[in-house]
N, C-alpha and C positions, 0 to 999 in steps of 0.2 A: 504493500500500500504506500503510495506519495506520500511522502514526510509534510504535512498543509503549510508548516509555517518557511518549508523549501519552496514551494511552488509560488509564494506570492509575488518572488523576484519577477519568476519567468511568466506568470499571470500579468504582471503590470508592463514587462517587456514586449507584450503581443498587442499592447492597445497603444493610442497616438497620444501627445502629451496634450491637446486639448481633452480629450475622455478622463484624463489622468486628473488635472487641474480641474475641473466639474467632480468629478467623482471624491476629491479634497476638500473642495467651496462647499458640498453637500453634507461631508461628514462634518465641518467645521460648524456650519449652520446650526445643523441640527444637536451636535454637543452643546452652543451656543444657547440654543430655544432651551434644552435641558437644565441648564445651569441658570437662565432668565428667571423657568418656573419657579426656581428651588429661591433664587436670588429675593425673591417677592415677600420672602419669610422674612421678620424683624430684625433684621442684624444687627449692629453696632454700627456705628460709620467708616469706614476703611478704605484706603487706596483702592487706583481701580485696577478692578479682574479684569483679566482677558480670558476669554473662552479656550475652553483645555487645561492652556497655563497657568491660569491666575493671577500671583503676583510673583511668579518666579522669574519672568525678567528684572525687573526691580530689584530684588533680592540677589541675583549673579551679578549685575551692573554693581550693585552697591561691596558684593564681595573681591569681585575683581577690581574696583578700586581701592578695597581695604578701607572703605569707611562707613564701619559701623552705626558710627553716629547720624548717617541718615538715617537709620530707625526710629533715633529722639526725633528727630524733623517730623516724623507720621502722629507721634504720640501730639506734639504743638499742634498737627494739623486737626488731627482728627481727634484728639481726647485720650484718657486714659484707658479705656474698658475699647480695643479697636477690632476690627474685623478682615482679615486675609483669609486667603485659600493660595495653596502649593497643589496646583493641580485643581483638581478638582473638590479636594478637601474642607472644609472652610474649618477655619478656626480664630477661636479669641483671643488677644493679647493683651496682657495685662501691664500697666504700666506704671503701677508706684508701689512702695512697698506696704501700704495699707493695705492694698487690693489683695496682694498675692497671699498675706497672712489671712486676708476673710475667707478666701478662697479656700487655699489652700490649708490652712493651721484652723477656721473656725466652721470649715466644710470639707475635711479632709476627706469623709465617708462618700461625697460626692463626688468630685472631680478629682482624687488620686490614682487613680484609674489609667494606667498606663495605654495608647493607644498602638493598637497594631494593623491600622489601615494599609500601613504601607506595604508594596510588596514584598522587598526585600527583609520585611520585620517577619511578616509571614512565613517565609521564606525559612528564616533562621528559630524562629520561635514558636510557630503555630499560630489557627487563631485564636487559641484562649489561653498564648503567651505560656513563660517558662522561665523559671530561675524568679531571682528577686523584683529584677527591673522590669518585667514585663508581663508577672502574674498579678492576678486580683483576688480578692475575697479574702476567707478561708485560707485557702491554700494560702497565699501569698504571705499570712501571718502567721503561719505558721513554719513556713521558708524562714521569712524575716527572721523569726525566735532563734531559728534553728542557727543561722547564719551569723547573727550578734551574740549568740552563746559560744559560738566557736570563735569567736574574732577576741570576745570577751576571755576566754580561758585560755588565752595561749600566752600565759603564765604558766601554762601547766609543765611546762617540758623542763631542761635543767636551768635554761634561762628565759626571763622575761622577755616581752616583744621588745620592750625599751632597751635591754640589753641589746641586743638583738640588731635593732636600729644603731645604736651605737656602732656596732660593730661593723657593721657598712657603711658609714660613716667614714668611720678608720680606713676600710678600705678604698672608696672614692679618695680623700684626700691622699691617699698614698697613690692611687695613682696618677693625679695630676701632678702631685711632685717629683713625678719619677719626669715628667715633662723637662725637668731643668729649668723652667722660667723660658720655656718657648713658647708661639703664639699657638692656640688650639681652639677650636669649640669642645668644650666640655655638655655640650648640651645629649648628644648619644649617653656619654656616663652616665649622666644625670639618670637619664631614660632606663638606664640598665639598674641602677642602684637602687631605682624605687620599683621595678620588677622582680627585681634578687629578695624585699622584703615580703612581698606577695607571695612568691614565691616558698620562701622560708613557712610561711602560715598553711600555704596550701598543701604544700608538696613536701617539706620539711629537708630543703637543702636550695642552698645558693650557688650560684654557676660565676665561672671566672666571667671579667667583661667580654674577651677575648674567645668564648670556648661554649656558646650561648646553644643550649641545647635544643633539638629539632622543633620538639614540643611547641618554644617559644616563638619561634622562627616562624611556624603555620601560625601560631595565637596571632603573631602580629597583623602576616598578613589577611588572615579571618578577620578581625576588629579594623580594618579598612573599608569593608565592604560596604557600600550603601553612606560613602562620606560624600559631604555636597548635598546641595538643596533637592537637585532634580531626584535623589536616592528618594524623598519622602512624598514622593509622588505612585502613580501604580504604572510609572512610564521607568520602573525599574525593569521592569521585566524584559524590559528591548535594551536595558544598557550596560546591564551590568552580566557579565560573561557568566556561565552554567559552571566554568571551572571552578568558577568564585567561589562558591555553595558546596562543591568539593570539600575546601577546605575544614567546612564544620565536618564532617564523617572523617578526613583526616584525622582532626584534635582529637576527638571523641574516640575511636579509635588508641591514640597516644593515651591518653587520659587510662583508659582501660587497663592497656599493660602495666602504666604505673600505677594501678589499683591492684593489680593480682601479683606488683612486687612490693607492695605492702601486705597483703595478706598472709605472704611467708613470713613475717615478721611482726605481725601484729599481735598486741599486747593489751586487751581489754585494760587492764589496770595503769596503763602506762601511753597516754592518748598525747603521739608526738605532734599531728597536723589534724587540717582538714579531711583529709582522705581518712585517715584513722576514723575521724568520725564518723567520716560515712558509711565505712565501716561497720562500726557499730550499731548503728544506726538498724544498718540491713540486718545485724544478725539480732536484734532485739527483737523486729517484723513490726517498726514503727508505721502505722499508717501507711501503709505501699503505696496508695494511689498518690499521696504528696511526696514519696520519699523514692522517686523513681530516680533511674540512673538517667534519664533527661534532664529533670529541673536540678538534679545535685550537681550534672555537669555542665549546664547555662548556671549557673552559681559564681560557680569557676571565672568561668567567660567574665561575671558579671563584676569579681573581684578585681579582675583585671582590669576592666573597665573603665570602670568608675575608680580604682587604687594608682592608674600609672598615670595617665594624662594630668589628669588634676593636680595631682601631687609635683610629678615632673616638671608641667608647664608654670605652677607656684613659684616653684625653688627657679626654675631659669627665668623667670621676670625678675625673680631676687636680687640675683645677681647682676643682672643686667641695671636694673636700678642701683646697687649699690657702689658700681663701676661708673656712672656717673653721677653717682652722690653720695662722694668721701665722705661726707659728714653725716651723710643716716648710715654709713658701712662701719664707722667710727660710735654712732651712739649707740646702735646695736652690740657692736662690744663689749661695749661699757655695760650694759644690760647684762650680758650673758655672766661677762666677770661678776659683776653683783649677784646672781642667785648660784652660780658654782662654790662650791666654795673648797674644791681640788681638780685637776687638771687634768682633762680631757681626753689629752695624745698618750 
């Protein structure tokens, strides 16, 4: 049987670019008429949509010039409480931090609700989402418990997590000093140092910068997928390559063998990492249907996630800011000297 989504090359290749251009002006129209009807519903005030796209022209223009700060120009034009769509989507934006706490902190049971319209969320997660970031209900707090009890207990092992941090620490600074005082981006290390912590939680061993093992190598390139505006659109599905999505059954896969080389060695009484627990977990016969090897390994994913960029991108503005300004690099010292009160190195 013809592969359908092969044949549309060779289907549009048999017609004249006038049929082609009518047969466009038609689908366009009438997505258009689509998105009018739904448009009629009460919205908020917000830039204007274009049919299909929405406001993602706007939103690439403003990225590719790298200035965010047209956003505040929408919020002045239009108000705080505003209204876009990515695609066909529509969604509200909130613009001051009274709103997002009503919202958000005084109606969490409402709107915390992780959305997975997109395709490529789909894609990686399901529709009714997986792991922390993009389960709801029930399930989802009982992940959460589960996930802040293990982040919370890892103390348990011979050293604290603070220890622990410390200690890569140590290592980052020794290897920029191995530098000798030459020019480098340290922004990679960074990247590596707050994964090697991650990793210590999860997996319960750190990797040389140098010597970054497979597992991490797929992680990365997996947590790429679906970056950019047009990803949260359902015009993933034409952009982003089928290999891409490979890569989740890769990890998942890697994830696995290093679960069944911990279970050679695993020690109920003695819970070094994350895996340990889950571990556990499985052999108590915790609630199977929340405690499957899906949501415990989008967990994972989800540690990563939300633990490297953030953390990463923190510490390298740090720096960056305190390289040009001696003098907050200078009283931040002065800081730390004041609550140490013995040395560090």
């Amino acid at each position: 049987m013809t592969n359908v989504g092969q044949s549309f090359p060779e289907f549009f290749a048999t017609l004249g670019l006038p049929t082609v251009l009518i047969f466009v002006t038609v689908l366009l129209l009438s997505m258009w008429m689509l998105s009018y009807s739904n448009s009629r519903v009460n919205w908020p005030p917000g830039p204007v949509c274009f049919p299909v796209v929405g406001c993602l022209p706007q939103l690439m223009i403003s990225g590719k010039r790298r200035q965010p700060t047209d956003l505040l120009q929408w919020y002045d034009t239009y108000g705080d409480i505003m209204h876009i769509k990515l695609g066909e989507q529509h969604m509200i934006m909130l613009g001051t931090y009274e709103l997002i706490e009503e919202a958000f902190v005084k109606n969490a049971a409402t709107v915390s609700a992780r959305p997975t319209w997109a395709y490529f969320i789909r894609r990686l997660v399901g529709k009714d989402g997986a792991g922390v970031v993009f389960k709801n209900g029930h399930a989802w707090k009982e992940l959460r418990r589960f996930t802040l009890s293990s982040l919370r207990d890892f103390g348990l092992g011979r050293k604290s997590l603070e220890e622990k941090i410390q200690d890569e620490a140590r290592y980052l600074v020794q290897n920029i000093e191995d530098e000798n005082g030459k020019a480098f981006s340290p922004s990679a290390r960074i990247g590596k140092a707050v994964n090697n912590i991650i990793s210590i939680i999860v997996f319960g061993a750190r990797h040389d910068y140098n010597d970054m093992p497979e597992m991490l190598s797929v992680l990365e390139e997996y947590m790429r997928i679906g970056q950019g505006p047009l990803s949260l659109t359902n015009f993933g599905r034409f952009l982003i390559p089928e290999k891409k999505f490979v890569l989740k059954d890769t990890f998942y896969c890697l994830v696995r063998q290093e679960v069944e080389r911990h279970r050679h060695s695993f020690d109920p009484t003695d819970i070094r990492d994350f895996i340990d627990l889950y571990i556990k977990v499985t052999q108590e016969k915790l609630d199977p249907e929340i405690y499957t090897e899906r949501n415990v390994f989008r967990i994972i994913v989800d540690l990563y996630l939300a633990g490297t960029d953030t953390t990463a991108n923190t510490l390298r503005w740090s720096l960056v800011h305190m390289v040009n300004h001696p003098d907050v690099q200078k009283k931040m010292q002065q800081e730390i000297d004041q609550v140490t009160t013995h040395s560090i190195n």
